[in-house]
Every structure is written in C-alpha cells, then in structure tokens.
Backbone as JSON Lines, residues from 0, in Angstrom:
{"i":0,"aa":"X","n":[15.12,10.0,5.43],"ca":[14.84,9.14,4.3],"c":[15.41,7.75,4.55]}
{"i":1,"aa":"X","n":[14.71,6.75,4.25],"ca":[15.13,5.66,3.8],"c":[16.31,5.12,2.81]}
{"i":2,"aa":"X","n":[17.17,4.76,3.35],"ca":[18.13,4.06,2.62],"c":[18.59,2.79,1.52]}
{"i":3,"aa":"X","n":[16.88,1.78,2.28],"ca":[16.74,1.07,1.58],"c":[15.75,0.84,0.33]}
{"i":4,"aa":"X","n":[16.17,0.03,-1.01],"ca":[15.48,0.27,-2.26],"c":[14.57,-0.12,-1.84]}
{"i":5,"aa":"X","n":[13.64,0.22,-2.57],"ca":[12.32,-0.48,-2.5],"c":[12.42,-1.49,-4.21]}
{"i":6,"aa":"X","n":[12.07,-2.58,-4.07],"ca":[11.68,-3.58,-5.11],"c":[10.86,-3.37,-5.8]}
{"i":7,"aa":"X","n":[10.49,-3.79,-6.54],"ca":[9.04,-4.51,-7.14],"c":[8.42,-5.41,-6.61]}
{"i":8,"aa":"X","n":[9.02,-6.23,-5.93],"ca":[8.43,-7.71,-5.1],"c":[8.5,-7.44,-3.93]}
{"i":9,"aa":"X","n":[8.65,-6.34,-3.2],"ca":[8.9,-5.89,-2.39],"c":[7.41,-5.06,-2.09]}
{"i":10,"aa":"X","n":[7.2,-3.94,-3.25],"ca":[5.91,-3.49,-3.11],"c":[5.02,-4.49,-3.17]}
{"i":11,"aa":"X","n":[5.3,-5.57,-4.3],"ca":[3.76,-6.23,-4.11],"c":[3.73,-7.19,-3.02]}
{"i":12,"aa":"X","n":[4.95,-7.18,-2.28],"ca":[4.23,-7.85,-1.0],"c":[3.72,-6.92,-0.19]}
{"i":13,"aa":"X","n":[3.93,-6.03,0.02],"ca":[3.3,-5.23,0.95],"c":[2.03,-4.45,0.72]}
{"i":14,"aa":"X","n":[1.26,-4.44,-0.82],"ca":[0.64,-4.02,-1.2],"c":[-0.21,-5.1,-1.26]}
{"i":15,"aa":"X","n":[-0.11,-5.84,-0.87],"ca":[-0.9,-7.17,-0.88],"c":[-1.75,-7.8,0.29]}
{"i":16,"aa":"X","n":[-1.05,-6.76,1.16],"ca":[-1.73,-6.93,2.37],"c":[-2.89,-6.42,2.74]}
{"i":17,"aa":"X","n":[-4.1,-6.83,3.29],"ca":[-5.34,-5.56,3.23],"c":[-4.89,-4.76,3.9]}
{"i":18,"aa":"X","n":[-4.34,-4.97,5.37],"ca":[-3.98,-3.75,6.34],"c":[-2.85,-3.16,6.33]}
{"i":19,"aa":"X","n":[-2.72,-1.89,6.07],"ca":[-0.86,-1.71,6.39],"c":[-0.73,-0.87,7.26]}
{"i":20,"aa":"X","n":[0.65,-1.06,8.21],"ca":[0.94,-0.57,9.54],"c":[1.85,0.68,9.17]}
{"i":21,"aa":"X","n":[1.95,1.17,9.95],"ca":[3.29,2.47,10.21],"c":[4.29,2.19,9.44]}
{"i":22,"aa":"X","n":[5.24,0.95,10.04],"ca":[5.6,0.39,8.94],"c":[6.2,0.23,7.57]}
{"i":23,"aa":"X","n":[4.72,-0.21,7.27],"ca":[4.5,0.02,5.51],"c":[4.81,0.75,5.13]}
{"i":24,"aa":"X","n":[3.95,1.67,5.66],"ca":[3.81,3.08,5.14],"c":[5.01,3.61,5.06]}
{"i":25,"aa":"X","n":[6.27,3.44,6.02],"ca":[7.31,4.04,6.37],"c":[8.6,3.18,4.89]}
{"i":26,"aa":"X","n":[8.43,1.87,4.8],"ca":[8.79,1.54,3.94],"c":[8.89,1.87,2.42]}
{"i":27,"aa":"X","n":[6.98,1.98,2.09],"ca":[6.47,2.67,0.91],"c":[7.17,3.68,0.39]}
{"i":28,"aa":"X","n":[7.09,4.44,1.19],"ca":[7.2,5.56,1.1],"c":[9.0,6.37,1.06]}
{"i":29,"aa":"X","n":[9.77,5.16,1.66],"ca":[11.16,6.01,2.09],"c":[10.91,6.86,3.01]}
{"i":30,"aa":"X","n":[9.94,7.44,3.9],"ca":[10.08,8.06,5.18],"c":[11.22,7.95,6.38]}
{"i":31,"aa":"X","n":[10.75,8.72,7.45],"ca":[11.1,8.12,8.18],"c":[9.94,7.95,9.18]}
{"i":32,"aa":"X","n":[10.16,7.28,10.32],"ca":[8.44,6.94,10.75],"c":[7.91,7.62,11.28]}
{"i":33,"aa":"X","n":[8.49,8.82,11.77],"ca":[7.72,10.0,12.58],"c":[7.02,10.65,10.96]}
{"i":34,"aa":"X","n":[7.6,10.74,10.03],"ca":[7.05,11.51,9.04],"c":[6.5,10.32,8.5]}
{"i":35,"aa":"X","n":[6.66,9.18,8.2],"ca":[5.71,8.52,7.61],"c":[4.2,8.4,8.44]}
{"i":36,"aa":"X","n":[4.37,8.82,9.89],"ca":[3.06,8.6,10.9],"c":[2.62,9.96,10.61]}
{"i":37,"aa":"X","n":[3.29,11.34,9.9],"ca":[2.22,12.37,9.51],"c":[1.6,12.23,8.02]}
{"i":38,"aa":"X","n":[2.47,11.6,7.37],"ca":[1.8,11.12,5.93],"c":[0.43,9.73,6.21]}
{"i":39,"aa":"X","n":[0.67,9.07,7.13],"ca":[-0.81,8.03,8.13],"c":[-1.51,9.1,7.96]}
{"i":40,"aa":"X","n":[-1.31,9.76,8.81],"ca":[-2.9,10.96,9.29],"c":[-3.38,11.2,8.42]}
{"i":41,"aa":"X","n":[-2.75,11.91,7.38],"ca":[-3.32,12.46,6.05],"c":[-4.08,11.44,5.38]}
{"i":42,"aa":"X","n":[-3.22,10.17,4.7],"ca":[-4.09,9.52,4.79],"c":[-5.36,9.56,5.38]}
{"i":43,"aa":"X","n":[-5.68,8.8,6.47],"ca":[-7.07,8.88,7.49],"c":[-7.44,9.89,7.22]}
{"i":44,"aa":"X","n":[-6.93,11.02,7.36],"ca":[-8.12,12.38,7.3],"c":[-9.03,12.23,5.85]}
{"i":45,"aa":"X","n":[-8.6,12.03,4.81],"ca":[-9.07,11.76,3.82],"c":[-10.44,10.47,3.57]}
{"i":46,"aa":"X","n":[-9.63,9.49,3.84],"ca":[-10.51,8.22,4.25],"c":[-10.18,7.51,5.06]}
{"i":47,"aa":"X","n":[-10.96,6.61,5.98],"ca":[-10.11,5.66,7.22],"c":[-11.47,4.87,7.66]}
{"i":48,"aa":"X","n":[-11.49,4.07,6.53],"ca":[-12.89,2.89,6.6],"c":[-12.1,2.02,7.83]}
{"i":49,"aa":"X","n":[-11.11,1.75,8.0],"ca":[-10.74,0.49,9.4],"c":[-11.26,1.5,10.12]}
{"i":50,"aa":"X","n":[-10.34,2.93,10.95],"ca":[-11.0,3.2,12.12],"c":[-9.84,3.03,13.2]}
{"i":51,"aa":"X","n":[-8.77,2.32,13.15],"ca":[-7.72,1.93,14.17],"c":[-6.95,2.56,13.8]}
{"i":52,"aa":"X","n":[-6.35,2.82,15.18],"ca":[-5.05,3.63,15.45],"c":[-3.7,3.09,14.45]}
{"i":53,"aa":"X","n":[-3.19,3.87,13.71],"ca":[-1.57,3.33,12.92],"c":[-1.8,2.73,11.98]}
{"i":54,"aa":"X","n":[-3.24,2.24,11.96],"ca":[-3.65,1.16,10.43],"c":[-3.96,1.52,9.45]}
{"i":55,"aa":"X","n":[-4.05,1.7,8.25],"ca":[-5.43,1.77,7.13],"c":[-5.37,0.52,6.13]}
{"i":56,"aa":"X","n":[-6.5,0.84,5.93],"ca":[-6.83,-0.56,4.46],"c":[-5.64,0.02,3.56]}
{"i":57,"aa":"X","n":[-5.44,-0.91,2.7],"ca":[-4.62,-0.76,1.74],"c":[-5.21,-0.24,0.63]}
{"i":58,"aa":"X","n":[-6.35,-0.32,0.19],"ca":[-7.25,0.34,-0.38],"c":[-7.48,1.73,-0.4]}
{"i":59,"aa":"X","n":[-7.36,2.19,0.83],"ca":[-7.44,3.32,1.38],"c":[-6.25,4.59,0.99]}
{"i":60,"aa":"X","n":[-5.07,3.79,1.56],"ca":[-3.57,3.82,0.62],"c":[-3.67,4.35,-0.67]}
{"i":61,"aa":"X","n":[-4.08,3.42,-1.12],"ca":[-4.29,3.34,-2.81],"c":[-5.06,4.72,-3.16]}
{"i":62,"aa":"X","n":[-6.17,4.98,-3.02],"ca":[-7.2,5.58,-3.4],"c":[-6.74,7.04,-3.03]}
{"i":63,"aa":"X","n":[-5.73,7.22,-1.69],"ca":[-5.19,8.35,-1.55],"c":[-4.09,8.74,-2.32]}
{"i":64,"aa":"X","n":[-3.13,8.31,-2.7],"ca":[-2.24,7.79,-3.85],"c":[-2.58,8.22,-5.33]}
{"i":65,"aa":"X","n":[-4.14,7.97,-5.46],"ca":[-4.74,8.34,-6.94],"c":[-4.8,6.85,-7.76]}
{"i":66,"aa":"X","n":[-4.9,5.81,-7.06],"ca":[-4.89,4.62,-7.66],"c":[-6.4,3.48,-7.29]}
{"i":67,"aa":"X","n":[-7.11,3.5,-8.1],"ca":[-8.36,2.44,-7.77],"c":[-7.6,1.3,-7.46]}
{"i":68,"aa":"X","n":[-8.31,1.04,-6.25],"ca":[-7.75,-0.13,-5.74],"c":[-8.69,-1.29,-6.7]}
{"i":69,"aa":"X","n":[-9.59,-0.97,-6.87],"ca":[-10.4,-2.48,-7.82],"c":[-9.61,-2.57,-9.02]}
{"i":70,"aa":"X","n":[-9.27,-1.4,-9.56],"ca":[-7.89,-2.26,-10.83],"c":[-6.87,-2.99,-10.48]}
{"i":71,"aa":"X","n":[-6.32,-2.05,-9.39],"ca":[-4.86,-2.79,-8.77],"c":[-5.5,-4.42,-8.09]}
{"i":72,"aa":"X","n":[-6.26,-4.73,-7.69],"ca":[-7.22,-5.99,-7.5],"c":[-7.2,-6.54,-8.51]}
{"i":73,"aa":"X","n":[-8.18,-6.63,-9.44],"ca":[-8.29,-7.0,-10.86],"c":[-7.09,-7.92,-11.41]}
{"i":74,"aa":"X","n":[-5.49,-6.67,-11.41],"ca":[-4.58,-7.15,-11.38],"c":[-4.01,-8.39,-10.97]}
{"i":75,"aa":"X","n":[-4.1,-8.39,-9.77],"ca":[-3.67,-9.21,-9.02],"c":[-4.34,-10.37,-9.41]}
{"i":76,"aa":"X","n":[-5.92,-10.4,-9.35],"ca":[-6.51,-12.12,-9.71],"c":[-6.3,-12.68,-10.61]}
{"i":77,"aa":"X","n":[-6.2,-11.24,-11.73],"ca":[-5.38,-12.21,-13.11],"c":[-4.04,-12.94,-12.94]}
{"i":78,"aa":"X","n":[-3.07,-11.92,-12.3],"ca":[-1.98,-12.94,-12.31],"c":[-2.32,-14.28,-11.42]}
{"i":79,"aa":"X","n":[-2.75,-14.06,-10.22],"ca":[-3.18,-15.5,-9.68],"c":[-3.75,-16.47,-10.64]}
{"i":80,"aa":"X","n":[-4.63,-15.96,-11.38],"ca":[-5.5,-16.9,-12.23],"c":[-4.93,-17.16,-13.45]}
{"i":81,"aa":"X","n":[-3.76,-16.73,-13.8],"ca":[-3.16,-17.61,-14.87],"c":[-1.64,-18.06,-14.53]}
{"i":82,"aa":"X","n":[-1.51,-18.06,-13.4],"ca":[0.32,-18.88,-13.19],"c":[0.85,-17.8,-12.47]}
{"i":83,"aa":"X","n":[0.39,-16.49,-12.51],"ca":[1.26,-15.52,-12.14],"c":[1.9,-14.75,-13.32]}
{"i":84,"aa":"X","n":[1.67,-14.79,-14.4],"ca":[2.14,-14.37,-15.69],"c":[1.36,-13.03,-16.42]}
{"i":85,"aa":"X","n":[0.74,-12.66,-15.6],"ca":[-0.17,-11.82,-16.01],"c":[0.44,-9.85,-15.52]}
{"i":86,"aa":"X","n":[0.12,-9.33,-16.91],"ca":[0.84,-7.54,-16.7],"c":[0.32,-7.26,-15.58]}
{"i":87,"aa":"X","n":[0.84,-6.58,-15.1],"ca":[0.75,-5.34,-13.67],"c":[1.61,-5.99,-12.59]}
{"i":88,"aa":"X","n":[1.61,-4.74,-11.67],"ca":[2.97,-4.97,-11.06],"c":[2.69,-5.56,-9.71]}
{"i":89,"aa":"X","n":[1.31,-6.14,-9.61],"ca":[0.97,-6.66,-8.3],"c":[0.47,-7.83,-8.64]}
C-alpha cells in the first residue's frame, strides 16, 4: 500500500489527464505497482479503446470504476467555464 494521501487536487490532476500510466493508476489507487499493473489488466480486459501497453484512457478508468466519464467531463467544463467555481470534484 501506498503511504501517501491522496488529495483532491491531486486526483483532479491526474484525472485530468486523457492517458494514465502505471503510475496513476498506482497512485489512484494506493497500490503498489506490481498490483496496481494487475488492477491495469483488469481494467483493459474490460475495455482498452488506446490499445498500448501500461496505458488506458482515463475514460476507460472511469467507466471501469462505475463512473460516466461524460459527467465527470461535463464537470470539469463547467468549472472551466465559470472561474473554476463550479460543484464537482474535477
């Protein structure tokens, strides 16, 4: 396990990214990266629209997770589109 907290500004930077690496995932998650690279697979086995080795869309993430990525989107343009002041956590 991971030792370090995970943020709020922390997720939404990393959730912000289209692609996320091993990594991420390893971050996200509190893994560690050999187990965060068997929680990857799963991922991919499920869905894996990129196709590359260690990567998936963040979307992809999401959707495995149980989260529409077009809301968590949505989200996001609102806060862009009004100052950044806008609910949700991305």
């Amino acid at each position: 396990m991971n030792s370090i907290k995970m943020t709020a500004e922390r997720r939404r930077e990393i959730l912000s990214k289209e692609v996320l690496e091993l990594a991420d995932i390893a971050e996200l998650t509190g893994f560690c990266k050999s187990v965060a690279s068997e929680y990857l697979q799963r991922v991919k086995r499920q869905n894996d629209i990129l196709g590359v080795k260690g990567k998936i869309l963040t979307a992809d993430y999401l959707r495995f997770i149980g989260i529409d990525p077009t809301v968590l989107y949505a989200l996001k343009d609102r806060r862009t589109n009004n100052g950044g002041t806008g609910n949700g956590w991305i």
